[in-house]
N, C-alpha and C positions, 0 to 999 in steps of 0.2 A: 549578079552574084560574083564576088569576088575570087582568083584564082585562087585554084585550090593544089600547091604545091603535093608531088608526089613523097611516100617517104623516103624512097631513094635520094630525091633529092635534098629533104630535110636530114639525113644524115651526112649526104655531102657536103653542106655548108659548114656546117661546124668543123669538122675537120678540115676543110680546104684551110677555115680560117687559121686553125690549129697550126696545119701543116705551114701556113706562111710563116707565123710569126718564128717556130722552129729553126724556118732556114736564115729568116731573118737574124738571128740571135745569132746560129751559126757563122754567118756571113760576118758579122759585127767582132767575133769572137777570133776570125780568123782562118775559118774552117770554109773551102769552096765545094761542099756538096750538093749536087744540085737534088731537087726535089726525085728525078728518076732514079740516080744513083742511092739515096734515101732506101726505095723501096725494094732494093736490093739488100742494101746494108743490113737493113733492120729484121732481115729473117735470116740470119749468120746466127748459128748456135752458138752456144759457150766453147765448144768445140771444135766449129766448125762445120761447116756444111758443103756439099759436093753442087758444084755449079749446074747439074740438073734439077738439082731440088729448090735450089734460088730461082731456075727460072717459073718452075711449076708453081712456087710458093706467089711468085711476085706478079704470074702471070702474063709471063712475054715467053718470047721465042729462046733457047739456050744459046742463039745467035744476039741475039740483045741483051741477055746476061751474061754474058763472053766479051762484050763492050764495056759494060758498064764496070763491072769486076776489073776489066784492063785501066779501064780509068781511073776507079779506087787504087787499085796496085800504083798506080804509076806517082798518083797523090801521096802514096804510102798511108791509105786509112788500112787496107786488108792488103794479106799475102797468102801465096796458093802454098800447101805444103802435101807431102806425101800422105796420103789416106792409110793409117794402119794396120785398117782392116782388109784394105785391097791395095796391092801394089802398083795394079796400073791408075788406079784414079787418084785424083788431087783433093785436097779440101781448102776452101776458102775461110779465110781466119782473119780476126780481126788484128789489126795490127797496133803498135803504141800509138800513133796519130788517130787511129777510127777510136781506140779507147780515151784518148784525151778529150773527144768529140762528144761521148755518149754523153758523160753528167751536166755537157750543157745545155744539151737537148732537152733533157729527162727535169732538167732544172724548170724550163720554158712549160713543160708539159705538167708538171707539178703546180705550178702560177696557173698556169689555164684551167685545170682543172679545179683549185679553188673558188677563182672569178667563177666559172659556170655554178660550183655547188652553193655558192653564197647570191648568187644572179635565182638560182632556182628553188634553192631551199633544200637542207638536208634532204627530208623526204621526198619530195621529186629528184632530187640527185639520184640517191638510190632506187629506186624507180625506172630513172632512167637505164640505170648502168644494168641492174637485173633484165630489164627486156631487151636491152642490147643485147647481153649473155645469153640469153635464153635466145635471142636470133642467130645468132652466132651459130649455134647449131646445128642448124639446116641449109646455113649459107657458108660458113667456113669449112671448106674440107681437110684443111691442119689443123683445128679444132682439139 
């Protein structure tokens, strides 16, 4: 009998694959974000977001998104700015380089996902994406 991959890890694949070509394009584009830095970036609100909630979001230590954020800043993708609502905390915000960065991404991710929906067929596309969503709920606690 043939190995019978986990679903964990048939969701992992695709996105890893995902995830490369992302940084790839990035890379090509000009943009030196690494895949860690990535999973930071990409739970930054419109607003901003406070650097405990990056880490909890991204799921590492607030010591390891205190790195990663220093490294963004220093790149100049985000910058920390004063929290409105509370004086003594900061908010992490995307800055004019992390925004010139998004639409390429989001460009790569747009291409990806029609290769899969036309690899799968309308109906299975959506299919897919409904029980992903529908997992999402029990496994995402920012949901």
């Amino acid at each position: 009998m043939p190995d019978v991959l986990n679903l964990g890890l048939l969701l992992f694949i695709p996105y890893r694959a995902m995830e490369n070509r992302v940084f790839e394009a990035l890379a090509a584009a000009g943009f030196d974000i690494t895949p860690a830095q990535g999973r930071v970036f990409q739970r930054i609100g419109a607003d901003g977001t406070r650097l405990t909630e990056l880490a909890e979001q991204a799921q590492v230590t607030k010591q390891t998104a205190g790195f990663l954020v220093d490294q963004l800043e220093r790149a100049g993708y985000v910058r920390r700015v004063p929290d409105p609502t509370d004086a003594r905390a900061r908010l992490v915000q995307i800055a004019a380089r992390g925004h010139a960065a998004v639409p390429i991404a989001n460009a790569v991710v747009a291409e990806i996902e029609a290769e899969w929906n036309a690899h799968l067929g309308p109906k299975k596309a959506a299919q897919l994406r409904q029980a992903l969503t529908a997992l999402r709920e029990i496994t995402d606690p920012y949901a």
